[in-house]
N, C-alpha and C positions, 0 to 999 in steps of 0.2 A: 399617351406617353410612350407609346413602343411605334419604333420606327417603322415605315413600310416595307414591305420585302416583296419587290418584283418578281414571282417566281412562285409554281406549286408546290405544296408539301405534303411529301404522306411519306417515307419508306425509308427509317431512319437506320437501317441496315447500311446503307448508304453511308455512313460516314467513311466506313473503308472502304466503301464503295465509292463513295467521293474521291479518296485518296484513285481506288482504281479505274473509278468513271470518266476521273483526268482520260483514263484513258481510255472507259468503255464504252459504248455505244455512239449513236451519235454525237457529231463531234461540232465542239465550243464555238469552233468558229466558223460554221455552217457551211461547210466541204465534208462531202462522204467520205470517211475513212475508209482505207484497203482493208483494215482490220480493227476490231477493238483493241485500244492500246491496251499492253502490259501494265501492272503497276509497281514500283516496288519501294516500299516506303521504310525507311531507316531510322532507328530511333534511341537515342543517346540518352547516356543512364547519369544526369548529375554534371551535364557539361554545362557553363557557364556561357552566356553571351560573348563576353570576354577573351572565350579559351580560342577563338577564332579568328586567324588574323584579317579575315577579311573585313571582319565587323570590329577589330580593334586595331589599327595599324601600330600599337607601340606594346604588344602582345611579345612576352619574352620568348616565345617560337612560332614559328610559321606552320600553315595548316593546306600546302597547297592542292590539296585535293579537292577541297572545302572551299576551297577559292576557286579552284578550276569549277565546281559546281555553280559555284552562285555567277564566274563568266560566264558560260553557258546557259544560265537561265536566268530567274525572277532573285532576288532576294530581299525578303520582305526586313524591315526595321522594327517595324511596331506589334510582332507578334508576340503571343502568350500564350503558355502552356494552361491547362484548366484551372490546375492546383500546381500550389510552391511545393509540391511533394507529388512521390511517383505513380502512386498504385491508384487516387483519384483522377490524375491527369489521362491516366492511361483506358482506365474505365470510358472519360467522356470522350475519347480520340475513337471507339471503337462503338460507341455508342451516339453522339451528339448530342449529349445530355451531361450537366454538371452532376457526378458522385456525389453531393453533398444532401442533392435532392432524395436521397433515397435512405441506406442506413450509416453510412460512410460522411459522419460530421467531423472527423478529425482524423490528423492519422493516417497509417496505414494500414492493411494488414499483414500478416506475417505467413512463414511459409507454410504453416499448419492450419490455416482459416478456409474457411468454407467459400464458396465460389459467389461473389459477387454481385455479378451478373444477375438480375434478375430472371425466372424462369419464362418462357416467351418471349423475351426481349430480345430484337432482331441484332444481329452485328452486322458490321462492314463486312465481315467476311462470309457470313450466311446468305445475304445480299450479295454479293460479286458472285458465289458459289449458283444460286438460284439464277443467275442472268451468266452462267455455263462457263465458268472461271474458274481455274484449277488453284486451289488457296492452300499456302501454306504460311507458318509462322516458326522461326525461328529464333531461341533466347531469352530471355528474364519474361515471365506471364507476370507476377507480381498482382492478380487478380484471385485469386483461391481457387483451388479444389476439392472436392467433394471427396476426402477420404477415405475407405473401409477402415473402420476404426472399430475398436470393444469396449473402449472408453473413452471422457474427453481429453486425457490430457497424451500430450505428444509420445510419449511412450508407449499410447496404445493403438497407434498407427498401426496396420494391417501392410506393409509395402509389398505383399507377394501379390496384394489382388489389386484389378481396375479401379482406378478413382474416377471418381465422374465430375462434371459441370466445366471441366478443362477444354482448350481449345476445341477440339476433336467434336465437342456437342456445341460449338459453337459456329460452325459455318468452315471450319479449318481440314482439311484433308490431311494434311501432315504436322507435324509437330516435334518440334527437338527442341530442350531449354531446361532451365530450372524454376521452380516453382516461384522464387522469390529473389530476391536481391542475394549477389553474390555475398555478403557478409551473414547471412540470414539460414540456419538449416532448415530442413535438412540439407545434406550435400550430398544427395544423387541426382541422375540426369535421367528428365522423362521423355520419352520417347511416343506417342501418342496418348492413352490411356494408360501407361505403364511404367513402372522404374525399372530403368536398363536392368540395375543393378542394386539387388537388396543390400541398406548400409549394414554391416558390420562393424565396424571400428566408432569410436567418439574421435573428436577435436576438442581441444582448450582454446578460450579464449585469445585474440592475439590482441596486441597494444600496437601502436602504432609504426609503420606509415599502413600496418595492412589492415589492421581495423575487423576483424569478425569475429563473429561471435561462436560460443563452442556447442557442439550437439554432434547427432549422429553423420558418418560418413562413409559413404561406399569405398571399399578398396581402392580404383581405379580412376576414383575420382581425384583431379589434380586441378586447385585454383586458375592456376596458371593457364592449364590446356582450356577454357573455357571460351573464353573471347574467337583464338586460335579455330576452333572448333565451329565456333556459331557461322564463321565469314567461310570457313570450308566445305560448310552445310551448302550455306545458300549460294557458293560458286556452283557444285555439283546440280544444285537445282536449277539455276539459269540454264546450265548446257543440258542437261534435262532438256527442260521446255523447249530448245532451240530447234532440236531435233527431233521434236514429238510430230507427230504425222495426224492427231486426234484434233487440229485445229483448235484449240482452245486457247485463248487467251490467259491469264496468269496474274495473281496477287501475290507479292513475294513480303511479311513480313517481317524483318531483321529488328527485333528489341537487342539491342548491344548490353552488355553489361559491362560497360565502363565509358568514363574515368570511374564511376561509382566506385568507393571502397568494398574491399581490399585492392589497396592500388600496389598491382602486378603485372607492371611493362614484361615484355621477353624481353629475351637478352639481345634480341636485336635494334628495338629503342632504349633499350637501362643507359641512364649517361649519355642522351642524345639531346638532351636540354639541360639547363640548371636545374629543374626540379625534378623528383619521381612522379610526382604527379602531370610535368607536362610530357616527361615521356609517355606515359599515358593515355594521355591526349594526341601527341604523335602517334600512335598506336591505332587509334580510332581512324585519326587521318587519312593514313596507311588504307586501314579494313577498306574506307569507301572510296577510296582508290582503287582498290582489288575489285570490288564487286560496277564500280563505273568501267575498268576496264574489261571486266569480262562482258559487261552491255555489249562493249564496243566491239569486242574482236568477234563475239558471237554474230553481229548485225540486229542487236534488239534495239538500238540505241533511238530509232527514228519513229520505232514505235513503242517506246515504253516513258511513261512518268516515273521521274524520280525523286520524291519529295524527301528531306532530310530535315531533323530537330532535334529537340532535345524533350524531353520530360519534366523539369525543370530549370532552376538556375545551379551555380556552381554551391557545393556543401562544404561548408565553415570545418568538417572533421579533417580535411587533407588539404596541407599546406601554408596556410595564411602564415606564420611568421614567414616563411619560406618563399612567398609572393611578394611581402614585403622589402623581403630581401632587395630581391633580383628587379622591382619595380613593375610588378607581373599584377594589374587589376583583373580579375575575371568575372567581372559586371559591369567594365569597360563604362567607368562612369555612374551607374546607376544605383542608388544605395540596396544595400544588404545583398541577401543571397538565399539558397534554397530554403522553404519554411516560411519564409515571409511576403507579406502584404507589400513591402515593397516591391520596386520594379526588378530588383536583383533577383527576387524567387521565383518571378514568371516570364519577365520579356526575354525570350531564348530565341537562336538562330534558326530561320525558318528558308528555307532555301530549295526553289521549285524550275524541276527543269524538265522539258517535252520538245525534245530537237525539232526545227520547221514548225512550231504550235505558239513556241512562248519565244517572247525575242531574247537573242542571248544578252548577259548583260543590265537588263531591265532592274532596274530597286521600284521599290513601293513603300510609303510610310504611311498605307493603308492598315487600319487596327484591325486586327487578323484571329481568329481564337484555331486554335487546335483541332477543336470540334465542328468548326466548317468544313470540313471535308467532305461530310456528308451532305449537306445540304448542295453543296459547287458539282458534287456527283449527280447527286440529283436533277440539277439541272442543265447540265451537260447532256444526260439522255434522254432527256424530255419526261420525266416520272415523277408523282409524287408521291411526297413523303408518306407513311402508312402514319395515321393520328395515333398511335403510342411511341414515335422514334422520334428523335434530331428535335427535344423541344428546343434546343439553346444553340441551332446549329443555322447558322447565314452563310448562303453564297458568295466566296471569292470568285467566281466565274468573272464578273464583270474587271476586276483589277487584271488578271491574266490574259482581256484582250485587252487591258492598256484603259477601259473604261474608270467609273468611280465603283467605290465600296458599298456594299448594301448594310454593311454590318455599323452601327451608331454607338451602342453601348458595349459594355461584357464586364461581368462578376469577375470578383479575383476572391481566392479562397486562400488560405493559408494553413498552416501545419495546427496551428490552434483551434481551427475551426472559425477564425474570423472572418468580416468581409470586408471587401471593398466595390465604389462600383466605377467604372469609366467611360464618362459622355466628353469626345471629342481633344479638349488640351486639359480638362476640367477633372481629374480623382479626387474622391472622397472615400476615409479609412472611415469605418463606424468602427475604429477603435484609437485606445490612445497610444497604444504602442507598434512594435514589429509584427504582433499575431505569431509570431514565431521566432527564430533562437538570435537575433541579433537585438541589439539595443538598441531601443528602451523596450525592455522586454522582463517579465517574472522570472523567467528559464530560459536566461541564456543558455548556447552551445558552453560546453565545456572545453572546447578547443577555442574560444575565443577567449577566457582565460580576464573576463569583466564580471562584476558584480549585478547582480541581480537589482533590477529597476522599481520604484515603489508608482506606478502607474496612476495613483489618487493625488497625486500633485501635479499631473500633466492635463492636457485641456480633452475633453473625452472623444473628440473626433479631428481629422485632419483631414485639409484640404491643400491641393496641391494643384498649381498652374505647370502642365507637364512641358509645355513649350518655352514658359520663359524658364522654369526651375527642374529639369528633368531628374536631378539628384535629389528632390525632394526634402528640401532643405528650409523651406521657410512655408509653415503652415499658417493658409488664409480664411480659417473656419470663420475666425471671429470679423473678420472683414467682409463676408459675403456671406450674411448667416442665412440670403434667399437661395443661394445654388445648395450649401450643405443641406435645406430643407426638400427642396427638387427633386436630387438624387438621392436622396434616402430616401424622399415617396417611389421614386422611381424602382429603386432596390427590395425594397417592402412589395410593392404590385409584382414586381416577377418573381418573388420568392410564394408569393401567395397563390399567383398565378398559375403553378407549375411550367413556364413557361417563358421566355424569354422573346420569342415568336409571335407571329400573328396567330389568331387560332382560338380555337373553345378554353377555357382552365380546365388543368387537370382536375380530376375528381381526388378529396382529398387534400391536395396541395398547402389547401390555405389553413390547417389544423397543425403545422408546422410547430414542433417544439424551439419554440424560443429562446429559452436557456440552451438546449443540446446546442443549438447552432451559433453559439456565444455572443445572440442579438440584443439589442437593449430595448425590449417590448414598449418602451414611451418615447419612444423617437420612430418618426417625427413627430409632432402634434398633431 
């Protein structure tokens, strides 16, 4: 049932390592590199397929940085983020393993939660750092920290002392960001092990278009200055590296935090589109235009990968009458949006560019997961994976010289903790509804402003032909009840499996709580 994969595996560090294997050691398309490429991978908080004009030409603003990226390089169509929501998607990009596998069956966590990451579990960046790669990460972690604390609850945060399990013990040399989603406190800024600045002050609640929530706050800390600050970080570190004399190669991570709410353009995009939120967007734009052109003026540009996404899909809390307005889709077709099992919460813009490596220009509607990166790392430097990394993680190597996909299948998770699985034009939801806040759903968003859906009158699973119906509009459960059967056996074996891969089962794996993972233990037969 699981597809072949050309290719060794052992050393699921690699996943960002994948992202920087594009551009380290030996290289993809068997010509010795002068150097290990650079890597510097970009990563968008809540942006929408949609929000990008390349991937939507009747997008009510233009993104042309985003489009000069994807001239320049590969731009894939059929890509997916791990999870319709951030803090799991992000785990599996760094790891090549779906979050779901582990304690994280719904949900996120918050800025106050313990570190994620299992202890021993290699990263992308521990991996680049071990093959002599100077790694840093700047922006939203959204993974936990291990904090000195005297008690559990948020009050009795310790901020004068080191917190541990953060980047920094994770394969990362430097580090500047916040701990969680910018609407999310605390609101200090950590700086390796350490907050800059102890919070003093509280915040209140805000309503919207800015959307965060209220807790403690550092003096100096200013919403505003945060984005501003992340792309200033990582300019300074490029020209760093340009001029480092220590020969070392470089993994640059930029987690952006935005459009995510609270959506707070400066005053040099406010009122550069119809929306606040596409200002926003413009904003972001903007950022990866700053940091492509500092590639450029520096001379990194011929040896460094640039890979750009998103996290998820666009979130129902900013905007939507507002979209409506002005004729602005930001799912550009696909139903729903971040949260859900539909295509709206996970097929995000996936956009890879390696000057003289990858042809400029190139599309692919190769099915792509997030968490390949590591395993495409992988194989690029001839190494395999270590048997605890990258269980769910397949090689795009082969699409980037223009060959076919290795990858067949990939899990879709949702804000509920639902599933789905995807073999070819063929998804199957093993639920009856969105799995998360759009309808038909128990919990709607409260910014879509619908009634809550009674799911016991709907048919319990849906199937969808993505080629003839990519908006997911006419479910074929009951027409093909052989393929619904297939791939829900198929979904069940890799959940049991620990593993989505070739390879031994994980130990454990198959002892899976059923209900936590919101599966319906008598399907299939």
């Amino acid at each position: 049932m699981i597809p072949p994969r050309p290719r060794p595996r052992r050393c699921w560090c690699r996943l960002l390592a994948a992202l920087g294997v594009l551009g380290c050691a030996a290289t993809a398309w068997g010509e010795e590199p002068a150097s290990r490429p650079n890597l510097v991978y970009i990563y968008a908080d809540d942006l929408g397929i949609g929000d990008v004009s390349s991937y939507n030409p009747r997008a009510a603003w233009r993104t042309p940085h985003l489009d000069r990226l994807a001239a320049e390089g590969m731009m894939f169509t059929d890509a997916h983020s791990p999870s319709a929501l951030c803090t799991p998607s992000r785990y599996a990009v760094l790891t090549g393993r779906y979050a779901w596998r582990d304690r994280l069956k719904r949900g996120v966590v918050n800025g106050y939660e313990p570190s994620l990451l299992e202890p021993g579990r290699p990263t992308l960046a521990s991996f680049l750092h071990d093959q002599g790669y100077t790694t840093a990460v700047f922006g939203k972690w959204h993974l936990g920290v291990n904090w000195a604390r005297s008690g559990p609850g948020p009050e009795d945060v310790d901020f004068g002392r080191p917190f541990g399990g953060g980047p920094t013990t994770l394969g990362f040399e430097r580090f500047l960001g916040i701990s969680a989603s910018l609407d999310m406190p605390p609101y200090v800024w950590l700086r390796d092990d350490r907050v800059e600045e102890i919070p003093t002050g509280t915040i209140g609640d805000s309503p919207p278009p800015k959307l965060w929530r209220g807790g403690p706050i550092a003096k100096h800390f200013r919403m505003e200055d945060v984005q501003p600050r992340l792309v200033a970080e990582a300019r300074m570190f490029l020209a760093e590296r340009a001029t480092a004399r220590d020969g070392r190669p470089f993994f640059l991570y930029l987690a952006l935090a935005a459009p995510h709410t609270p959506v707070l353009p400066t005053a040099r995009f406010a009122g550069s589109t119809p929306t606040a939120y596409g200002d926003f967007v413009r904003q972001v734009d903007a950022d990866v235009g700053a940091l492509l052109a500092a590639i450029d003026q520096l001379g990194l540009a011929e040896n460094t990968l640039v890979v750009f996404s998103s996290d998820n899909g666009f979130a129902p809390a900013v905007g939507v009458p507002e979209h409506a307005r002005v004729g602005h889709d930001p799912s550009a077709g696909y139903r729903g949006f971040k949260s859900d099992l539909f295509e709206g919460g996970h097929r995000v813009p996936f956009l890879v560019r390696w000057k003289g490596r990858i042809k400029a220009g190139s599309r692919s509607d190769a099915l792509v997961g997030q968490l390949d990166l590591l395993a495409t790392c992988a194989e690029l430097i001839g190494a395999e994976v270590p048997d605890r990394a990258g269980e769910d993680s397949f090689s795009f190597l082969p699409v980037l010289r223009g060959g076919k996909p290795t990858r067949q299948t990939l899990v879709n998770h949702s804000g509920e903790g639902r599933f789905a699985i995807r073999e070819g034009r063929w998804k199957l939801l093993l639920w009856p509804g969105s799995g998360g806040w759009s309808v038909p759903t128990p919990t709607p968003s409260r910014w879509l402003e619908v009634p809550a859906s009674d799911l016991s009158k709907l048919p319990p699973y849906q199937l969808y032909d993505l080629e003839a119906d990519p908006g997911e509009q006419r479910n074929l459960a009951a027409e093909h009840p052989e393929i619904v059967r297939r791939l829900g056996r198929l979904l069940r074996e890799q959940i049991e499996r620990g593993r989505s891969t070739p390879g031994p089962a994980v130990p454990g794996a198959a002892t899976a709580d059923w209900p936590e993972l919101g599966w319906r233990a008598d399907f299939p037969p």
